[in-house]
C-alpha positions as CSV (number, residue, x, y, z in Angstrom):
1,X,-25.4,16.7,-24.2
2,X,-27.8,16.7,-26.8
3,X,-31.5,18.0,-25.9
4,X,-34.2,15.7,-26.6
5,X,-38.0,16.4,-26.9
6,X,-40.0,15.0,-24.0
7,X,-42.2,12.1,-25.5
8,X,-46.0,11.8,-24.5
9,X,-46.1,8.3,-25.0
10,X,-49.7,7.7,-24.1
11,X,-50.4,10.0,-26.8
12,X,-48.5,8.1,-28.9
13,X,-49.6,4.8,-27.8
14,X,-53.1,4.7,-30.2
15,X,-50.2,4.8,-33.3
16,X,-47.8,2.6,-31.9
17,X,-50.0,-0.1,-31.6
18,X,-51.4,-0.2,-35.1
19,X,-47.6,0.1,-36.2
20,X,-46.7,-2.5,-34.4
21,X,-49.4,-4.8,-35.7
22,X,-48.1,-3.7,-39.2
23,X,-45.0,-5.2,-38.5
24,X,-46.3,-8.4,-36.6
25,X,-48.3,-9.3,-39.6
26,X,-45.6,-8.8,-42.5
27,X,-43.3,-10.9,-40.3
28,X,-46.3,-13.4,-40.1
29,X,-45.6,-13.0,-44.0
30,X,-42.2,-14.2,-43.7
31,X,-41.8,-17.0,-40.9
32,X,-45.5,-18.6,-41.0
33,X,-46.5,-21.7,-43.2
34,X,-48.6,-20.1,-45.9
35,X,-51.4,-22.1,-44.6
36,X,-52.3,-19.7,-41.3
37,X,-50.2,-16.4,-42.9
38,X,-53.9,-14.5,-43.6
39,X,-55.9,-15.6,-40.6
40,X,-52.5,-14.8,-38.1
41,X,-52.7,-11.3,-39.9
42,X,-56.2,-10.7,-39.9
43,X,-56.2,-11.5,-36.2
44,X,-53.5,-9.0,-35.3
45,X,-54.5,-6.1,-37.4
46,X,-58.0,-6.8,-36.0
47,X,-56.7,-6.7,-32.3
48,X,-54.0,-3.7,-33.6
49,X,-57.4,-1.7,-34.5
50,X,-59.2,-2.7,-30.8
51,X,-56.5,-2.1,-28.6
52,X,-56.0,1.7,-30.3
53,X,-59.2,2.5,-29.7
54,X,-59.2,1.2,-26.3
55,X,-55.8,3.7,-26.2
56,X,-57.3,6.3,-27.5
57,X,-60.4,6.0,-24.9
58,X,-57.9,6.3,-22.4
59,X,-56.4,9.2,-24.0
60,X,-59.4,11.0,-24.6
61,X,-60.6,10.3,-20.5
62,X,-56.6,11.7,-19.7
63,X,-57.2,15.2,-21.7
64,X,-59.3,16.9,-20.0
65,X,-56.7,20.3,-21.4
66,X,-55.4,20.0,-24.7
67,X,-51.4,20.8,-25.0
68,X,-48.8,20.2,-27.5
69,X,-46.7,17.1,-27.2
70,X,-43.0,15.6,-28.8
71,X,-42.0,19.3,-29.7
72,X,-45.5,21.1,-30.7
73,X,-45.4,18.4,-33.6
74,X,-48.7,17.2,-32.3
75,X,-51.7,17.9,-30.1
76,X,-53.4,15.8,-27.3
77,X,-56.9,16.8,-26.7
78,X,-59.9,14.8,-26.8
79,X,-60.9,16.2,-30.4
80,X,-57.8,13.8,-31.4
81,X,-58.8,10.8,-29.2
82,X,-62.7,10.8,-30.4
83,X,-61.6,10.7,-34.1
84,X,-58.9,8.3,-33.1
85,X,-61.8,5.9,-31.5
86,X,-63.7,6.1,-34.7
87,X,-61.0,5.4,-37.2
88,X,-60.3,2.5,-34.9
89,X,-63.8,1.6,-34.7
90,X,-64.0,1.5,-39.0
91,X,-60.6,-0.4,-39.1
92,X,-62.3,-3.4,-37.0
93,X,-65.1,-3.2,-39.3
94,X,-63.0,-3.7,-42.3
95,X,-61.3,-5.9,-40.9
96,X,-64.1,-8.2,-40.2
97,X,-65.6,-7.7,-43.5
98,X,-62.1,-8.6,-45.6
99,X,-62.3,-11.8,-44.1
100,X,-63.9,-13.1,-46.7
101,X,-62.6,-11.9,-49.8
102,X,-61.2,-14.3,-51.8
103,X,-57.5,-13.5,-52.2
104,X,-54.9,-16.2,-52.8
105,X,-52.2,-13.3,-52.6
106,X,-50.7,-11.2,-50.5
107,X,-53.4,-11.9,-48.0
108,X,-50.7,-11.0,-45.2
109,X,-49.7,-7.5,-46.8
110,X,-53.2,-6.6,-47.5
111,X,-53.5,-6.4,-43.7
112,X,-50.4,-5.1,-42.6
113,X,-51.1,-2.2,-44.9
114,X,-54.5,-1.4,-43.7
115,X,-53.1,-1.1,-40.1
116,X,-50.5,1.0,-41.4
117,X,-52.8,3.6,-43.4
118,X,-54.8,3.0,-39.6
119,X,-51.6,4.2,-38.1
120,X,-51.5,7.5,-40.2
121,X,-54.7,8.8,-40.1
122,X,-54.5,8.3,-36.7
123,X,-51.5,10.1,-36.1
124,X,-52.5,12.2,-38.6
125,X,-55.8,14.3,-36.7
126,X,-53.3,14.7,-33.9
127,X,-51.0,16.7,-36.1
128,X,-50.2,20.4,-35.0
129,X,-48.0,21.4,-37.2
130,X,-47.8,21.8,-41.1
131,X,-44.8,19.7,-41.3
132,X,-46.3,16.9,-39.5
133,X,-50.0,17.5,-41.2
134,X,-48.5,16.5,-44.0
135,X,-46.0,13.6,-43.4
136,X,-49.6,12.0,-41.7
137,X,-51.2,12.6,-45.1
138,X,-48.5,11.5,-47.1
139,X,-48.0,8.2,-44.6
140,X,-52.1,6.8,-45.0
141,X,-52.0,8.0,-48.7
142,X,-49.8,6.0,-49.8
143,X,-50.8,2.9,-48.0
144,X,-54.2,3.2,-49.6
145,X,-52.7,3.9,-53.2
146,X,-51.0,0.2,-52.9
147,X,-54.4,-1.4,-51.3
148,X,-56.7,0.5,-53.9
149,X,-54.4,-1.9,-56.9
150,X,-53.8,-5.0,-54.7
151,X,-56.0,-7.1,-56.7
152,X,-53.7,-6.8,-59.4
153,X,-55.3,-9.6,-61.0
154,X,-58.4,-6.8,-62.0
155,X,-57.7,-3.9,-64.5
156,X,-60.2,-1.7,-62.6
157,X,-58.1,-2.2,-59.6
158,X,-55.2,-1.4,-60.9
159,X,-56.7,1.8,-63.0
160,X,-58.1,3.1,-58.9
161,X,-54.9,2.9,-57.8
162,X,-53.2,4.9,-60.4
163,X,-56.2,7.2,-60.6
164,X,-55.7,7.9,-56.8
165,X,-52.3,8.1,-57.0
166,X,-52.1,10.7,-59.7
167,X,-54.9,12.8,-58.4
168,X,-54.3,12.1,-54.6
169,X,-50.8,13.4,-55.1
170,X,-51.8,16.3,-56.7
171,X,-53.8,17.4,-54.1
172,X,-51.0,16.4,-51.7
173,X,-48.7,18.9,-53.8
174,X,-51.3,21.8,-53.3
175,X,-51.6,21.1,-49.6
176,X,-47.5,21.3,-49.2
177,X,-47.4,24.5,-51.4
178,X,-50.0,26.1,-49.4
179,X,-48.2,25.2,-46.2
180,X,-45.4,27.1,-47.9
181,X,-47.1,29.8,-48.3
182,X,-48.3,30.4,-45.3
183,X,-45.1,29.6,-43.7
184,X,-43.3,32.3,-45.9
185,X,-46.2,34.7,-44.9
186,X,-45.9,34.2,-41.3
187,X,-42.2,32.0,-40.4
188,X,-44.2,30.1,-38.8
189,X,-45.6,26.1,-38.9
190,X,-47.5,25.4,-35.5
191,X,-51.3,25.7,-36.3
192,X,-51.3,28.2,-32.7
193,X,-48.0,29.9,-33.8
194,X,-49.5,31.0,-37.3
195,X,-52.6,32.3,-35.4
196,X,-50.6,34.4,-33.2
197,X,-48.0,36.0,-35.8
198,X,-51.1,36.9,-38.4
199,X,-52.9,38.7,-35.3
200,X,-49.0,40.3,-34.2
201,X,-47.8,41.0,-37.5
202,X,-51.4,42.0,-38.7
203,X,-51.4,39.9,-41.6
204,X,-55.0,39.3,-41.6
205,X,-54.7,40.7,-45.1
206,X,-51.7,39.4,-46.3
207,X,-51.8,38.4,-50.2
208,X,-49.6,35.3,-49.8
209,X,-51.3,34.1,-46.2
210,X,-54.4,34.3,-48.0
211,X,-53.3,32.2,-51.1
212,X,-51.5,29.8,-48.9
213,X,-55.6,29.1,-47.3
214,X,-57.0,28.9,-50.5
215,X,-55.0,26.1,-51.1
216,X,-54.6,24.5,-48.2
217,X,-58.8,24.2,-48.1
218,X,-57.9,23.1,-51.7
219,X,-55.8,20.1,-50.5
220,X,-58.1,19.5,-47.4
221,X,-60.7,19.3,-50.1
222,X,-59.6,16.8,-52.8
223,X,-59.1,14.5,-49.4
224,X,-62.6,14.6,-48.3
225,X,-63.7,13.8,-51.7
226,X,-65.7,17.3,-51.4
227,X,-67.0,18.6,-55.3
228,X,-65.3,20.3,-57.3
229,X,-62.3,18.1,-55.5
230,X,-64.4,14.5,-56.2
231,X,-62.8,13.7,-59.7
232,X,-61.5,10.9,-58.3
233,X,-64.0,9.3,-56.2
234,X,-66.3,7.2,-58.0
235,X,-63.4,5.3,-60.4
236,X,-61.7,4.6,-57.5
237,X,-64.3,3.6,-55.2
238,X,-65.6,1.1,-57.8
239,X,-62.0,-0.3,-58.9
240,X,-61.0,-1.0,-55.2
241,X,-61.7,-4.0,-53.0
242,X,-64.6,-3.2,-51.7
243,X,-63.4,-3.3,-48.4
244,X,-60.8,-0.6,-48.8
245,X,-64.0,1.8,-50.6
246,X,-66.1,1.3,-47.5
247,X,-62.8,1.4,-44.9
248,X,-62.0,5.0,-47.2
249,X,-65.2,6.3,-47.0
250,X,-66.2,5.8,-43.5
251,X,-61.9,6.3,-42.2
252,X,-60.9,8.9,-44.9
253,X,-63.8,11.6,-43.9
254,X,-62.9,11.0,-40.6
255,X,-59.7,12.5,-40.9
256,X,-59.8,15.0,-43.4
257,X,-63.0,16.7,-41.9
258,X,-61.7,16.5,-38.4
259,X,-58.0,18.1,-40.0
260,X,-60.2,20.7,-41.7
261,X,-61.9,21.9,-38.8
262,X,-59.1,21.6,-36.0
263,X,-56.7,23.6,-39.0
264,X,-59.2,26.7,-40.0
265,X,-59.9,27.2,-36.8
266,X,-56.9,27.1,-34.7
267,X,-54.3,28.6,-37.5
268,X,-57.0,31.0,-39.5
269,X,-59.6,32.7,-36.8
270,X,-59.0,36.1,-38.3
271,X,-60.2,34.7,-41.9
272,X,-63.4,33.4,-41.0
273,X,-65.2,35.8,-42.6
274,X,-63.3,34.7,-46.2
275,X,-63.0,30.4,-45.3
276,X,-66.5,30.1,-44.0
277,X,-68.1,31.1,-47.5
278,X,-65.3,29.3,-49.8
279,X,-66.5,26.1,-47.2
280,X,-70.3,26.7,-47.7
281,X,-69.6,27.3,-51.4
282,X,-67.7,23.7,-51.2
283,X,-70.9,22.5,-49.8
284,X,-72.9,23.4,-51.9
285,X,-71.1,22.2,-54.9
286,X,-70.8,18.7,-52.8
287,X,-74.7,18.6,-52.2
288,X,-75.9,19.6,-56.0
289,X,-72.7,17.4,-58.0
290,X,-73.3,13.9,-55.7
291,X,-76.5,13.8,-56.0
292,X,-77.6,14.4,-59.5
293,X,-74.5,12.6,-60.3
294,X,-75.7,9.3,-58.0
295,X,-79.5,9.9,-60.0
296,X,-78.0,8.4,-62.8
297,X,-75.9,5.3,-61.5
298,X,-76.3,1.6,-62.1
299,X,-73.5,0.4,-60.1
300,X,-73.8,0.4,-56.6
301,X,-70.3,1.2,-55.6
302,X,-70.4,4.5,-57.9
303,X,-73.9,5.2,-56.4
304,X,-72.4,5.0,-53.0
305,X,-68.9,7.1,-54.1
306,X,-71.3,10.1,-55.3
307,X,-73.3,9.5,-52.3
308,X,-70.1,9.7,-49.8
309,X,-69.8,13.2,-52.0
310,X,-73.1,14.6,-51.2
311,X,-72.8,13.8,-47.5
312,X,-69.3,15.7,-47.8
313,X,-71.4,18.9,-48.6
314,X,-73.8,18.0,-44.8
315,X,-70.6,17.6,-43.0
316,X,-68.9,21.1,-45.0
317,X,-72.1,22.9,-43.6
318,X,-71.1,22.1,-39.8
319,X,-67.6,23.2,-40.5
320,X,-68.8,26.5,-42.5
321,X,-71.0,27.5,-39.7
322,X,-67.7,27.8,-37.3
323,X,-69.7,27.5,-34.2
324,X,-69.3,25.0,-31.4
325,X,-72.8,23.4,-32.2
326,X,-71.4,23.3,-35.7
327,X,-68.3,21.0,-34.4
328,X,-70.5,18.8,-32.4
329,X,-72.6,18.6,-35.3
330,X,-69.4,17.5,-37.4
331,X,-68.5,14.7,-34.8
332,X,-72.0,13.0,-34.0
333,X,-72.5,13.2,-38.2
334,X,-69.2,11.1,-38.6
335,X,-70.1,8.4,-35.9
336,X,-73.7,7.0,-38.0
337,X,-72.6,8.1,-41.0
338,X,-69.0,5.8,-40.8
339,X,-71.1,3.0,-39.6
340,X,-73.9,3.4,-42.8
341,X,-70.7,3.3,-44.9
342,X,-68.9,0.1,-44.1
343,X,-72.4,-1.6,-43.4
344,X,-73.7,-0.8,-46.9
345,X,-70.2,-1.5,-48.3
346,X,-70.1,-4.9,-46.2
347,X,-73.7,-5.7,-47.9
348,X,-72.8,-4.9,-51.9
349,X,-69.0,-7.0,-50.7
350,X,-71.6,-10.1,-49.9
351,X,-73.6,-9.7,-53.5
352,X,-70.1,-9.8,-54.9
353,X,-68.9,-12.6,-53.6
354,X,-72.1,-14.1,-54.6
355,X,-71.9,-13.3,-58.5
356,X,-68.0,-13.2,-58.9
357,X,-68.1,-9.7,-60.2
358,X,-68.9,-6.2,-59.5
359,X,-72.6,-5.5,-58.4
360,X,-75.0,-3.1,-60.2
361,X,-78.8,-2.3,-58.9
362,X,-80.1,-5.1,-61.1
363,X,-77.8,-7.7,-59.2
364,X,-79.7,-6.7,-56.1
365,X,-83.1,-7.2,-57.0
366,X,-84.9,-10.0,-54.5
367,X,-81.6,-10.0,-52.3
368,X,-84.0,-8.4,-49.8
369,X,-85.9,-11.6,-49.6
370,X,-83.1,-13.8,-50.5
371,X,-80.8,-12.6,-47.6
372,X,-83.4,-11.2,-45.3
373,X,-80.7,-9.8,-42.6
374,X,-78.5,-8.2,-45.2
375,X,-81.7,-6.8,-47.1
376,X,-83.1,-5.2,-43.9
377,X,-79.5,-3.8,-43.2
378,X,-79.5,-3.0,-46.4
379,X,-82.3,-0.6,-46.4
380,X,-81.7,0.8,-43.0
381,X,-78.4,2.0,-44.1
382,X,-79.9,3.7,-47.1
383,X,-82.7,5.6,-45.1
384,X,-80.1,6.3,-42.7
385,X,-77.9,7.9,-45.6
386,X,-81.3,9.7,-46.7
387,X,-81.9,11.0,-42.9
388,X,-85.1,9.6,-41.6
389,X,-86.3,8.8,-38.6
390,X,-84.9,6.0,-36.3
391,X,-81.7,6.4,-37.6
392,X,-78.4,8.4,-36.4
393,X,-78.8,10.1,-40.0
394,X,-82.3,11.9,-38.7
395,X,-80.7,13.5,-35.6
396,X,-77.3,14.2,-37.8
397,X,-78.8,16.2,-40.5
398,X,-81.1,18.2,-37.9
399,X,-77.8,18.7,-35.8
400,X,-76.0,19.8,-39.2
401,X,-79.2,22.8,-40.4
402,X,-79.2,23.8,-36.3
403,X,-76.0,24.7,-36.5
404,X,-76.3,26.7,-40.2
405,X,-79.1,28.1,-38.3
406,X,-77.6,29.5,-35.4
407,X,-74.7,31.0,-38.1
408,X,-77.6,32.5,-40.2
409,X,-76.8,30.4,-43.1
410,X,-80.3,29.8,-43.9
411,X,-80.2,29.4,-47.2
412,X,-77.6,26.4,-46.9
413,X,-80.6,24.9,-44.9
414,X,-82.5,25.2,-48.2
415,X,-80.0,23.8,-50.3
416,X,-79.6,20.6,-47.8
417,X,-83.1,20.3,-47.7
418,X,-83.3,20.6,-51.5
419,X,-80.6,17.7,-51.8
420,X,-81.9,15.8,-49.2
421,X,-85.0,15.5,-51.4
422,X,-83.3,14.7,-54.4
423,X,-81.2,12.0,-52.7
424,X,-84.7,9.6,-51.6
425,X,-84.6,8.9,-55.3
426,X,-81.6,6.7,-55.6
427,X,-81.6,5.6,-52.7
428,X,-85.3,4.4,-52.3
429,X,-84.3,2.8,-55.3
430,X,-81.9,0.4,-53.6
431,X,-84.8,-0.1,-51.5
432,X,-87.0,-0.8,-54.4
433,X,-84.0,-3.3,-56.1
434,X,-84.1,-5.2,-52.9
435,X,-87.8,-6.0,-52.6
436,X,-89.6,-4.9,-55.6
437,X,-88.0,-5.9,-58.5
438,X,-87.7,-9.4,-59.5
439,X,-84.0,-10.8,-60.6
440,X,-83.1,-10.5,-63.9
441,X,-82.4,-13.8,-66.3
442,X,-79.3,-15.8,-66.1
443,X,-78.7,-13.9,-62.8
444,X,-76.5,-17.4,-61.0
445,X,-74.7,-17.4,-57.8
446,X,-71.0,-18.3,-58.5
447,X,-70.1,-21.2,-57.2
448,X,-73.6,-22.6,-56.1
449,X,-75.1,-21.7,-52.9
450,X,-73.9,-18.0,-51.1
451,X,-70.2,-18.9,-48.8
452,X,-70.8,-18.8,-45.1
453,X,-69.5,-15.3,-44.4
454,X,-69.8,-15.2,-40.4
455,X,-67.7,-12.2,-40.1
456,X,-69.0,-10.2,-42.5
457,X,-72.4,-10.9,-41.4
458,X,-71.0,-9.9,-37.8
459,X,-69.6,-6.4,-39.1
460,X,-72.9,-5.6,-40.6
461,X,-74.8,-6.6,-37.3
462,X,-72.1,-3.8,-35.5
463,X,-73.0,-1.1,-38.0
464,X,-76.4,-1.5,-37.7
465,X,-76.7,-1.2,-34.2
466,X,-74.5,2.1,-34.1
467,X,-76.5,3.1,-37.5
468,X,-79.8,2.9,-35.2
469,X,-78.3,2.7,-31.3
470,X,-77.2,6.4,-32.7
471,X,-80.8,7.5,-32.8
472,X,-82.1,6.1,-29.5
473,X,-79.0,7.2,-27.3
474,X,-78.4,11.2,-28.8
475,X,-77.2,12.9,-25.5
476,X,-74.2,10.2,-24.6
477,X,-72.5,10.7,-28.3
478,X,-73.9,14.5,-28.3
479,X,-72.1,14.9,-24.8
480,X,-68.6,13.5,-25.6
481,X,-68.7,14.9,-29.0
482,X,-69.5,18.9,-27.2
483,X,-66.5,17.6,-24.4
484,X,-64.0,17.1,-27.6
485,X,-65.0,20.2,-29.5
486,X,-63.8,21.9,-26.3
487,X,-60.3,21.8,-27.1
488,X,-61.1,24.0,-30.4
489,X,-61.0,28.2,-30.4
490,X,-65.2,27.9,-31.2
């Protein structure tokens, strides 16, 4: 008889039911009158996204001690289950907001692949294992390389998706040759297995270990759009459906900060003297390259893509400070910051749908008084984003500079302080664009009036009550964000 792996299937159960909305809504493709194809899928992929994060709640109230699962191929601890809640959390939100985008093609795919890049990352921050780290990657990657050119129809679509191809599966290739590497250093692929034969072996100093890290923080960088990794941020930010930029930015950080925490310090404890400065470094470069890169931009979605850099280098600082107040910090940061994403996303989507072309600061001036609700979301996402008060983005950058603190890294205090400050320029100038400045000539709504978007306008309403509900209730998300760092080696 052949031995089998026992299966975990509640562990599995967030993943499953994404897949299996995938498959419900291409076979909705297939055997549905064209007529109700995009509302049957949009309806399934929005319920696949709810009912794994319901799952994953359950998970994460079942895992009180984290253990291996299906072989050591993957881990079920609550660190998993709260990134698994918020990726499902940002998949409802683009779900809602890709409602109304007008696409006359391929309305049913679009969907069934955004629950399938859903399904990876989610399976993906559960990964234990190098091999399985990277068939997660590989799995959401290239769902999102197809959805970043699905509106064939525009040649800035299609030049994302190449652009993201190319570059994302370059940094793929470095990820798998550092996993290699450390797998020839140490014959082993479990993240806890690798720990354990560097400290037996006493290969804390071992050449090829250590190249093996350097690239593997490489790979892990180019996927959380961290500088000098971000090449490939603002093209394909501002070619993609605007849906899949905000869904990527709020989803994508998720899972590659999460993976880049949960893999340096599970698999790497005795290098923590060596990753902790490469991360800071990473930071750093993050914090000075987005924003004096976002001083300078006119389009919104760029502004946002070098912004979504910069807050890369806040989130790096809670990983380089490898502390447990450092790992809460990381997971209360992701929870105001995802929302502030799709919300601000959701809002420049509206203004695009509006004007029947991409959106620069100029195509925002008045919206502020024009669309009052969007225009006051609007700006709260943008002082979220700059961290002031009444927002999650306050208490997240204060968690972030604790955290350095309590490491000693006071000068990456400094330098998040410094950026900080540099960052109220752009984005008090969305602020400014919205209410200040008058709209410029010939500036004509396509198609008369603005559509009725209710769903869109629903999805903001959601972000902007996490972007400020974040702020007023601290201890709740700081308590289950400490209760998930507790399956980490902190």
């Amino acid at each position: 008889m052949i031995p089998t792996p026992n299966v975990d299937w509640l562990a599995l159960s967030p993943v499953l039911a994404l897949l299996g909305a995938s498959g419900l809504a291409l076979l909705g493709a297939v055997l549905l009158p064209g007529s109700i194809r995009r509302g049957f899928a949009a309806l399934i992929t929005g319920a696949g996204f709810v009912s794994a994060g319901i799952l994953a709640g359950v998970v994460f109230g079942e895992s009180e001690t984290a253990r291996t699962v299906i072989a050591e191929s993957m881990v079920r601890d609550r660190l998993a289950a709260l990134a698994q809640i918020l990726i499902a959390g940002a998949g409802v939100l683009a779900s809602m907001i890709a409602w109304g985008e007008r696409r006359r093609a391929h309305g049913s795919e679009y969907y069934s692949l955004l629950a399938a890049a859903g399904a990876g990352m989610i399976f993906l921050v559960s990964a234990s294992n190098l091999m399985t780290l990277f068939l997660g990657l590989e799995w959401f990657s290239i769902c999102l390389y197809i959805l970043c050119a699905m509106d064939s129809g525009r040649a800035t679509s299609l030049e994302a998706g190449l652009k993201y191809l190319i570059i994302g599966s370059f940094g793929s290739a470095l990820l798998l040759f550092g996993s290699a590497l450390v797998y020839g250093a140490t014959g082993e692929l479990g993240l806890g297995s690798i720990a354990e034969a560097v400290s037996a072996q006493g290969l804390a100093g071992d050449e090829l270990l250590l190249a093996g890290l350097a690239l593997l923080i490489t790979g892990l960088g180019f996927k959380a759009s961290a500088a000098p990794f971000h090449m490939w941020t603002p093209d394909v930010y501002e070619g993609a459906p605007t849906t899949i930029s905000g869904f990527m930015a709020a989803a994508t950080k998720v899972v590659a900060l999460v993976l880049t925490l949960r893999v340096l310090t599970v698999a790497f404890p005795e290098q923590e003297h060596l990753w902790t400065v490469a991360v800071a470094v990473l930071a750093c470069a993050s914090l000075a390259i987005g924003n004096l890169a976002a001083l300078v931009q006119t389009n919104v979605k760029r502004l946002l893509a070098y912004s979504s850099v910069s807050h890369a280098g806040f989130m790096l600082i809670a990983i380089a400070a490898a502390n447990e107040l450092g790992g809460r910090a990381l997971l209360y940061y992701l929870i105001p910051y995802g929302s502030m994403s799709l919300g601000a996303f959701a809002v420049v989507a509206a203004r695009e749908r509006e004007l029947g072309r991409a959106a620069t600061l100029d195509d925002l001036a008045g919206m502020g008084w024009e669309r009052p609700f969007l225009g006051v979301a609007m700006w709260t996402f943008m002082l979220g984003f700059a961290g002031f008060p009444l927002t999650g983005g306050f208490v997240a950058k204060l968690y972030v500079f604790a955290a350095a603190y309590e490491a000693g890294w006071w000068w990456l205090i400094v330098v998040g302080v410094v950026a900080t400050a540099v960052s109220l320029y752009y984005y008090l100038g969305v602020v400014r664009a919205l209410y200040m400045r008058s709209p410029a000539a010939g500036l004509a709504v396509a198609g008369g009036s603005p559509p009725r978007d209710p769903w869109l306008l629903a999805a903001v309403g959601l972000a902007l009550a996490v972007t400020v509900g974040s702020f007023f209730f601290v201890q709740p998300l700081i308590d289950v964000a400490r209760d998930a760092v507790a399956a980490l080696p902190l």
